[in-house]
VMD Tcl script that builds the backbone (N, CA, C; Angstrom):
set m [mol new atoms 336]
animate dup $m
set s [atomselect $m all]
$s set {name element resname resid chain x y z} {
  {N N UNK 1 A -13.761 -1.305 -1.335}
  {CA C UNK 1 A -12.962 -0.713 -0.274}
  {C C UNK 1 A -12.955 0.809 -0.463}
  {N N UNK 2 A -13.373 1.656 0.544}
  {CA C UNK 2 A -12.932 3.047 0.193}
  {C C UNK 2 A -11.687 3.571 -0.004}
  {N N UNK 3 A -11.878 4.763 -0.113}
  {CA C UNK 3 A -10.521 5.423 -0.586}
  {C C UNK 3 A -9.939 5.304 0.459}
  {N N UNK 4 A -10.341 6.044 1.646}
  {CA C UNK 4 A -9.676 5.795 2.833}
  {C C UNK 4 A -8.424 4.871 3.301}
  {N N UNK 5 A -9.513 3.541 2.993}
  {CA C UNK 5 A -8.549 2.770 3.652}
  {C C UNK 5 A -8.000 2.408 2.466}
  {N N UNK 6 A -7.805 2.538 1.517}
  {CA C UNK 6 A -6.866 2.401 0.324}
  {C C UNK 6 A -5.570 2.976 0.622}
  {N N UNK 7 A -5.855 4.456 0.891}
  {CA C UNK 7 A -4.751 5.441 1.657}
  {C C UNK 7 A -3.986 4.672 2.889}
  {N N UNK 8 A -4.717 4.357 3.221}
  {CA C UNK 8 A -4.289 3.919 4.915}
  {C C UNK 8 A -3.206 2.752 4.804}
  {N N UNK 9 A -3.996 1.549 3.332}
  {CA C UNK 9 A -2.887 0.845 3.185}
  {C C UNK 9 A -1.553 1.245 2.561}
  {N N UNK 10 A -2.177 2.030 1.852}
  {CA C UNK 10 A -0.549 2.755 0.966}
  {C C UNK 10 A 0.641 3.139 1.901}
  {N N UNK 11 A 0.177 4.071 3.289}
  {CA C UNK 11 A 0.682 4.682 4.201}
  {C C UNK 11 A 1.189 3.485 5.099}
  {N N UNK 12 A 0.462 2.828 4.825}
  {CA C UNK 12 A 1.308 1.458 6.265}
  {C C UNK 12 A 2.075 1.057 5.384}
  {N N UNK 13 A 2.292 0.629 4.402}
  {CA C UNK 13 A 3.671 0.284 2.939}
  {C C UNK 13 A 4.641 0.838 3.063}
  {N N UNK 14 A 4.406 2.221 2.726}
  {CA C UNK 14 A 5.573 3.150 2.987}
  {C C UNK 14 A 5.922 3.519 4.559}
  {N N UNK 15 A 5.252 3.258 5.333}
  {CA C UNK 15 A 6.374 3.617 6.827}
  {C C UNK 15 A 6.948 2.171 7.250}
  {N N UNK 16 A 6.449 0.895 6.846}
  {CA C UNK 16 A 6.875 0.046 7.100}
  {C C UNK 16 A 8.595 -0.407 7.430}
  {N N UNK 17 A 9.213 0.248 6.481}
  {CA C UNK 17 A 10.741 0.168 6.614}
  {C C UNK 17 A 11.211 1.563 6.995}
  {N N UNK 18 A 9.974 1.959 8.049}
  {CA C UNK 18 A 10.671 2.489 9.004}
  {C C UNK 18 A 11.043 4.520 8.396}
  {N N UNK 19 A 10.753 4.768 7.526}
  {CA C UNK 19 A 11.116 5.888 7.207}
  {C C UNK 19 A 9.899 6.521 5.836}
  {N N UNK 20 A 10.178 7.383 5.531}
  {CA C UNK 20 A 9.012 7.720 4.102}
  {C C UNK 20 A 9.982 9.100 3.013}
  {N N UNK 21 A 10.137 8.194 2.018}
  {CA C UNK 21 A 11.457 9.217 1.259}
  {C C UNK 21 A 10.487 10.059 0.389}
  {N N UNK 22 A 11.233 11.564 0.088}
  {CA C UNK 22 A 10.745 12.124 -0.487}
  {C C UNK 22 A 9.527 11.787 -1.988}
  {N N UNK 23 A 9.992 10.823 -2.277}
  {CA C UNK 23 A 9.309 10.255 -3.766}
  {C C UNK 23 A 8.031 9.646 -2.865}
  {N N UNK 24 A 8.071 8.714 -2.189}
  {CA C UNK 24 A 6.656 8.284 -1.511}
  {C C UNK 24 A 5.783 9.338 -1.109}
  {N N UNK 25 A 6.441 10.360 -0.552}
  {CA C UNK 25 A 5.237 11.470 -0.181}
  {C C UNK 25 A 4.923 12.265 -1.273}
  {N N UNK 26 A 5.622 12.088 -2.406}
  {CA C UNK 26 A 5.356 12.597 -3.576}
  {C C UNK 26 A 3.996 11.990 -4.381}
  {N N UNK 27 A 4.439 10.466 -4.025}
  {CA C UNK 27 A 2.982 9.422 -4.315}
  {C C UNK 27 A 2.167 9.783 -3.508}
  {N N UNK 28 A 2.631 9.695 -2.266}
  {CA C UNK 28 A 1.179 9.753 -1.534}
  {C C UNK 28 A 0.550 10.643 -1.326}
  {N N UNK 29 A 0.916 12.003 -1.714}
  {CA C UNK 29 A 0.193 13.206 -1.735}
  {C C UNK 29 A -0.895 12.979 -3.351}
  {N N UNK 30 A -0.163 12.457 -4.223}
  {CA C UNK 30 A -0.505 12.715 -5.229}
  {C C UNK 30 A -2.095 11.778 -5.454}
  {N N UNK 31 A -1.877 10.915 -4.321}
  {CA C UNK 31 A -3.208 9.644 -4.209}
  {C C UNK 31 A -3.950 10.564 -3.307}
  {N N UNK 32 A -3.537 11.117 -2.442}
  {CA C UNK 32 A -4.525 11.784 -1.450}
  {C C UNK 32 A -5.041 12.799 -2.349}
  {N N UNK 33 A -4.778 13.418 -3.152}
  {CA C UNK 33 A -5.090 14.517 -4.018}
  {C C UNK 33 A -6.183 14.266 -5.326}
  {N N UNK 34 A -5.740 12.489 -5.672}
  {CA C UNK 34 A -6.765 11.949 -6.479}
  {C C UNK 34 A -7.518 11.048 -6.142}
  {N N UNK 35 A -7.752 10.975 -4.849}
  {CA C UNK 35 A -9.074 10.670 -4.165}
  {C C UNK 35 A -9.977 11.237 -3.333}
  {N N UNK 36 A -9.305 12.938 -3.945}
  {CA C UNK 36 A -9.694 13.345 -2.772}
  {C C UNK 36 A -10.101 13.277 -1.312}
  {N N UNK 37 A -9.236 13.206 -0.546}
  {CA C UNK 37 A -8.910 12.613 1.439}
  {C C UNK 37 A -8.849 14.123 1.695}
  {N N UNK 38 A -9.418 14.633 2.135}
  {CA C UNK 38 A -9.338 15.999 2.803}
  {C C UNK 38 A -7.282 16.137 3.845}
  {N N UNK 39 A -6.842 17.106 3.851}
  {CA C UNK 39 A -5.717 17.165 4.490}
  {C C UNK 39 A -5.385 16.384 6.135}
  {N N UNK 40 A -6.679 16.590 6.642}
  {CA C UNK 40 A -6.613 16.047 8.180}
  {C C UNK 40 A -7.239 14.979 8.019}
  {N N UNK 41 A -7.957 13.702 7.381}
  {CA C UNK 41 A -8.030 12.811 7.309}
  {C C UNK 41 A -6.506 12.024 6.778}
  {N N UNK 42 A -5.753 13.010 5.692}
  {CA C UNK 42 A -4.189 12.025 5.545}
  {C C UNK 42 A -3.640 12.513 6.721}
  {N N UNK 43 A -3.312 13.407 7.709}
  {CA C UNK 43 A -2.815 13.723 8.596}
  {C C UNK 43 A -3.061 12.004 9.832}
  {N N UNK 44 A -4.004 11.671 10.153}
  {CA C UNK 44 A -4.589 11.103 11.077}
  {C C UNK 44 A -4.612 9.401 10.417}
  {N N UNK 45 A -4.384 9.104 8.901}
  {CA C UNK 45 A -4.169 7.901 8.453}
  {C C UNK 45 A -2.420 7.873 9.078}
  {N N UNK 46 A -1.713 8.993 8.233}
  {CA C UNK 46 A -0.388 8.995 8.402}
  {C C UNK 46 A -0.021 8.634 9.873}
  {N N UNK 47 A -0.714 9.191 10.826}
  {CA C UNK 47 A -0.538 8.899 12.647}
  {C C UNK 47 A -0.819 7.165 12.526}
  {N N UNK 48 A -2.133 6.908 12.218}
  {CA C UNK 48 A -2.069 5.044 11.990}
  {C C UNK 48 A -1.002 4.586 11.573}
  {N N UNK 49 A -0.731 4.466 10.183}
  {CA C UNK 49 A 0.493 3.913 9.423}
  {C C UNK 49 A 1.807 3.986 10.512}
  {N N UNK 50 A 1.993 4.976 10.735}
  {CA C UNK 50 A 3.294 4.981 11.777}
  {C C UNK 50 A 3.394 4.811 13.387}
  {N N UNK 51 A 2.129 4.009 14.010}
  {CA C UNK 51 A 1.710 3.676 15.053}
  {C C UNK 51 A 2.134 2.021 15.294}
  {N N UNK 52 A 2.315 1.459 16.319}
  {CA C UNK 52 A 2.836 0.223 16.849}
  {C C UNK 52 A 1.176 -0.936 16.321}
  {N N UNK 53 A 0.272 -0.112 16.369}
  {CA C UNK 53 A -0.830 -1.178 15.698}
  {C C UNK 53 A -1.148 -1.250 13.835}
  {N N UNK 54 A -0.598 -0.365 13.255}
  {CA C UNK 54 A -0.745 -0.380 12.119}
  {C C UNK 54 A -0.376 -1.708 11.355}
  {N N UNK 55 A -1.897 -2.381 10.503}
  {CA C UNK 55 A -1.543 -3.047 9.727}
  {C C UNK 55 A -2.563 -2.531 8.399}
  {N N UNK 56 A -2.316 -4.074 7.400}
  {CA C UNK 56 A -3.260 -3.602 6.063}
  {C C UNK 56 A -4.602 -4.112 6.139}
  {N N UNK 57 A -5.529 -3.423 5.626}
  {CA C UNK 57 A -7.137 -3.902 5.792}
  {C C UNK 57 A -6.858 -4.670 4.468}
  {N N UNK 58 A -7.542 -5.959 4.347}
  {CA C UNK 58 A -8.117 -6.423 3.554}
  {C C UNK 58 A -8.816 -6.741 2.364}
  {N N UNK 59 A -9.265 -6.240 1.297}
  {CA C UNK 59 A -10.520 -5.959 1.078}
  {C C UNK 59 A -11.041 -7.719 1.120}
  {N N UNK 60 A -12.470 -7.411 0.651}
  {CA C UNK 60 A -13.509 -8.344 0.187}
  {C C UNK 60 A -13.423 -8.771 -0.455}
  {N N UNK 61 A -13.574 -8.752 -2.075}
  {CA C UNK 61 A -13.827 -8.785 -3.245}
  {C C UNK 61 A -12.053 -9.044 -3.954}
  {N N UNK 62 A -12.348 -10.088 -4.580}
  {CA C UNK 62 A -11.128 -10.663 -5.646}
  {C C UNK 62 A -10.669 -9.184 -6.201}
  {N N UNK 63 A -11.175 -8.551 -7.073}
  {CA C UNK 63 A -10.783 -8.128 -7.555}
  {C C UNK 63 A -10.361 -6.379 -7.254}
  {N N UNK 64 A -11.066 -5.847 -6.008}
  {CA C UNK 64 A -10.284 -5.038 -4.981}
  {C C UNK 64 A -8.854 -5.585 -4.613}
  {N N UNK 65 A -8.810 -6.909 -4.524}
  {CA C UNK 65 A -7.566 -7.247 -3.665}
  {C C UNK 65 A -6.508 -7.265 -4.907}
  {N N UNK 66 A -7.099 -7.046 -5.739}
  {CA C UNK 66 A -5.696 -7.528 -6.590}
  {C C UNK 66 A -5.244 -6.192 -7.405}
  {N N UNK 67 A -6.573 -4.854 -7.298}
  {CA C UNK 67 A -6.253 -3.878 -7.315}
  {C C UNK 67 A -5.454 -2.784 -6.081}
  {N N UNK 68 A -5.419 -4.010 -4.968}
  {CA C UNK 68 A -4.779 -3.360 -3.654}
  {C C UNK 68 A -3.170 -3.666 -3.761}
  {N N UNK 69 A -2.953 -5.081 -4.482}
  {CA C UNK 69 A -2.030 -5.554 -4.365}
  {C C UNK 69 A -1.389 -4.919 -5.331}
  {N N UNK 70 A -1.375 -4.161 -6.569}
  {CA C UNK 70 A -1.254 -3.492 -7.897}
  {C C UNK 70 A -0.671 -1.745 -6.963}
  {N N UNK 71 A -1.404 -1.507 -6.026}
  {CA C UNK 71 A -1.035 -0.077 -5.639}
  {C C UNK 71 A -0.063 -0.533 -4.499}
  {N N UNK 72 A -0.136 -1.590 -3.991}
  {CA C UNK 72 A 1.277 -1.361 -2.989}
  {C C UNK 72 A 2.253 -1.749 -3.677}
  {N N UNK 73 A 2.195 -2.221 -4.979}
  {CA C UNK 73 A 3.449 -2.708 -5.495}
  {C C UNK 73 A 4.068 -1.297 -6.125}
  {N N UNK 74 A 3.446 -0.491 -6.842}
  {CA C UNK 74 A 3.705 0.604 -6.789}
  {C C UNK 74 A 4.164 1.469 -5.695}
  {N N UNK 75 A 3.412 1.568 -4.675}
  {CA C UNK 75 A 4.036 2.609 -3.496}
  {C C UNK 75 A 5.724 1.675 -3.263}
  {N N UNK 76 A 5.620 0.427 -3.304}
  {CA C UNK 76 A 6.779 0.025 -3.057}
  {C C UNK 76 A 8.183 0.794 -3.943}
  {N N UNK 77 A 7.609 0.656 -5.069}
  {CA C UNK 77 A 8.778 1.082 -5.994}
  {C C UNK 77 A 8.965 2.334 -6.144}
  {N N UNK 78 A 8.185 3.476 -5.321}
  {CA C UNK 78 A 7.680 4.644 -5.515}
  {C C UNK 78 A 9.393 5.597 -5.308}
  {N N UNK 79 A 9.922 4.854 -4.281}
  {CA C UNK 79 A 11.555 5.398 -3.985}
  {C C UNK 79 A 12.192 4.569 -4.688}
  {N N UNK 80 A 12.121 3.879 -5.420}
  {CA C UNK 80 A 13.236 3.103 -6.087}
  {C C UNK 80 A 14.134 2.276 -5.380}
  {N N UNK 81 A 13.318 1.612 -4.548}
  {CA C UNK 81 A 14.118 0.563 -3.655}
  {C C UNK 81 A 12.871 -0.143 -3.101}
  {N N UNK 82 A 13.215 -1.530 -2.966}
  {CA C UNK 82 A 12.361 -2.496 -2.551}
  {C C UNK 82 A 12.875 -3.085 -1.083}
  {N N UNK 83 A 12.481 -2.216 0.347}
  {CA C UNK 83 A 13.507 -2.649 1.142}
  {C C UNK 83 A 12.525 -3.863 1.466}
  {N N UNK 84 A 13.287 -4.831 2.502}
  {CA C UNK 84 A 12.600 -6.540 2.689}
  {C C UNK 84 A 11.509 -6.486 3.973}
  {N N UNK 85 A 11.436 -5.401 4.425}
  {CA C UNK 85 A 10.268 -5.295 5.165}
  {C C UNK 85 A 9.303 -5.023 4.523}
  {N N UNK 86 A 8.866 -4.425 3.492}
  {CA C UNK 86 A 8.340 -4.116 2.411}
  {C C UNK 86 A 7.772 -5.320 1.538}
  {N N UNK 87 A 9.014 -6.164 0.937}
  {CA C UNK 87 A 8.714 -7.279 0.314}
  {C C UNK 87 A 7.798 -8.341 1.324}
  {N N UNK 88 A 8.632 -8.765 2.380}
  {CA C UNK 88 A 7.634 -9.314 3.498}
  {C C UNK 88 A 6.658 -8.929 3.808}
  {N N UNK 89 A 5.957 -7.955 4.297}
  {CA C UNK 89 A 4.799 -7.217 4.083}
  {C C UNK 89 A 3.484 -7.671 2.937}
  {N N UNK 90 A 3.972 -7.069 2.328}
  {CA C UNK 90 A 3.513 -7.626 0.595}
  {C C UNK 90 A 3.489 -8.724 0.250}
  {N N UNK 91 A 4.591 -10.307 0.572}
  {CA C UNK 91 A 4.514 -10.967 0.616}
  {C C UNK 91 A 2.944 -11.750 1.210}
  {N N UNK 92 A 3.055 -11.285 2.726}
  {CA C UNK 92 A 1.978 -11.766 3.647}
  {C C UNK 92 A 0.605 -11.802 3.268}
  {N N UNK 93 A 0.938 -10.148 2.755}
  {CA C UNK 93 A -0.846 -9.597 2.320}
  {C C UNK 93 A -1.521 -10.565 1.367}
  {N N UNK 94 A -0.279 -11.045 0.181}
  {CA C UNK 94 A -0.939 -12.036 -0.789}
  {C C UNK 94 A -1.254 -13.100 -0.661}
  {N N UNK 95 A -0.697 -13.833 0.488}
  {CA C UNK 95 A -1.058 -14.874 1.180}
  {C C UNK 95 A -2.142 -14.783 1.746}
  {N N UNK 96 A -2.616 -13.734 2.401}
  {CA C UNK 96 A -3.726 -13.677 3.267}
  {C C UNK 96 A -4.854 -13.348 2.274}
  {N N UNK 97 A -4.741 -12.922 0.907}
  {CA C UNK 97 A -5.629 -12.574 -0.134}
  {C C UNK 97 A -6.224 -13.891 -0.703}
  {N N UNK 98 A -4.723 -14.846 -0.064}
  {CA C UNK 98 A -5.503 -16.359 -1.031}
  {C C UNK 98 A -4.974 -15.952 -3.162}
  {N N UNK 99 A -4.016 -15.256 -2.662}
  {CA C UNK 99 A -3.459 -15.223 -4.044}
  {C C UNK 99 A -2.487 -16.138 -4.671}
  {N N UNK 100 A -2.538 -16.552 -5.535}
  {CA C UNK 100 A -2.330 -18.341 -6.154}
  {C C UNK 100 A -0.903 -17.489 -6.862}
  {N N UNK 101 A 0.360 -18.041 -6.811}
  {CA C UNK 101 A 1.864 -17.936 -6.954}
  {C C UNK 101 A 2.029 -17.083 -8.457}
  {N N UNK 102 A 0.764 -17.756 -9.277}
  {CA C UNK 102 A 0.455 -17.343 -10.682}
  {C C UNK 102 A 0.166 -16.349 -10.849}
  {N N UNK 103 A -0.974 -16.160 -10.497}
  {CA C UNK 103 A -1.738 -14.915 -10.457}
  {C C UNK 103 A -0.513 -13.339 -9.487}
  {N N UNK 104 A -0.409 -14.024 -8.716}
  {CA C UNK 104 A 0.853 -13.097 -8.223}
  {C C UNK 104 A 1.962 -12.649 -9.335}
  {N N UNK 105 A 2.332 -13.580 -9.823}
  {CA C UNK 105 A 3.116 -13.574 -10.775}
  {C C UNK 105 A 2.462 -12.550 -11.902}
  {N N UNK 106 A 1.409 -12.383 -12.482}
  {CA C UNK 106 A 0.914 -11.931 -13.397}
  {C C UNK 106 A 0.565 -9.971 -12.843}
  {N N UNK 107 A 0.339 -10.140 -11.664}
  {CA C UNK 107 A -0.032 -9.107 -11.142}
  {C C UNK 107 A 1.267 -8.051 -11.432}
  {N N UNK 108 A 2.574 -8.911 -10.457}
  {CA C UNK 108 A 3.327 -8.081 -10.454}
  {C C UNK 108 A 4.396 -7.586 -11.814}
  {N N UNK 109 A 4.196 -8.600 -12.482}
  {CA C UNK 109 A 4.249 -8.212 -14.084}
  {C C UNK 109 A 3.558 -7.006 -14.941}
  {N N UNK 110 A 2.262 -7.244 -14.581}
  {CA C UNK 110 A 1.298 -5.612 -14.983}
  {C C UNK 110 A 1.855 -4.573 -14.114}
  {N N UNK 111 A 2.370 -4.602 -13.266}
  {CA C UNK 111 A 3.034 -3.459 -12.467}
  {C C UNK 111 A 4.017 -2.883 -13.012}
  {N N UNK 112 A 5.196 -3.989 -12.971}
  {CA C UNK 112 A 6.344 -3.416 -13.189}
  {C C UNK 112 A 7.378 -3.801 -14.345}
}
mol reanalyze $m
mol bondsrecalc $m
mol representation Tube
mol addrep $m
């Protein structure tokens, strides 16, 4: 998965409940900065993320997805609050990853 849409998912995480607190843009500058995303490419993800069609891409590969699922669990906690649009969200994605209750379990353990 590129960086891009790595960004793109991070950014649909954090506007999801609706707002983006200082500490998330603190993350998310700090990801745009170490993946290098040029300024107007995060400008124009950030317009997605906070658009009525914004959702999360996918990846392919097992083990993209479970490194996708590892960075939104982070952006989640990035403000220090886990609001339930967020959890639902996240919830879904792992479902749709085909991620087994366990392995979830283990993931979000290496996280947090």
């Amino acid at each position: 998965m590129e960086l891009h849409a790595k960004l793109r998912n991070l950014l649909v995480m954090a506007a999801a409940d609706g707002s983006l607190t200082e500490r998330e843009i603190a993350f998310l500058t700090d990801r745009r900065e170490r993946w290098d995303v040029p300024e107007d490419v995060f400008a124009d993800l950030i317009r997605y993320a906070i658009s009525d069609v914004a959702e999360l891409e996918i990846p392919e590969s097992h083990e993209e997805r479970v490194e996708m699922l590892q960075d939104l669990l982070r952006m989640m906690a990035a403000d220090g609050e886990l609001a339930e649009v967020e959890k639902q969200l996240f919830a879904t994605a792992s479902v749709a990853m085909n991620i087994s209750d366990n392995e979830l379990k283990e993931i979000i353990d290496s996280v947090l």
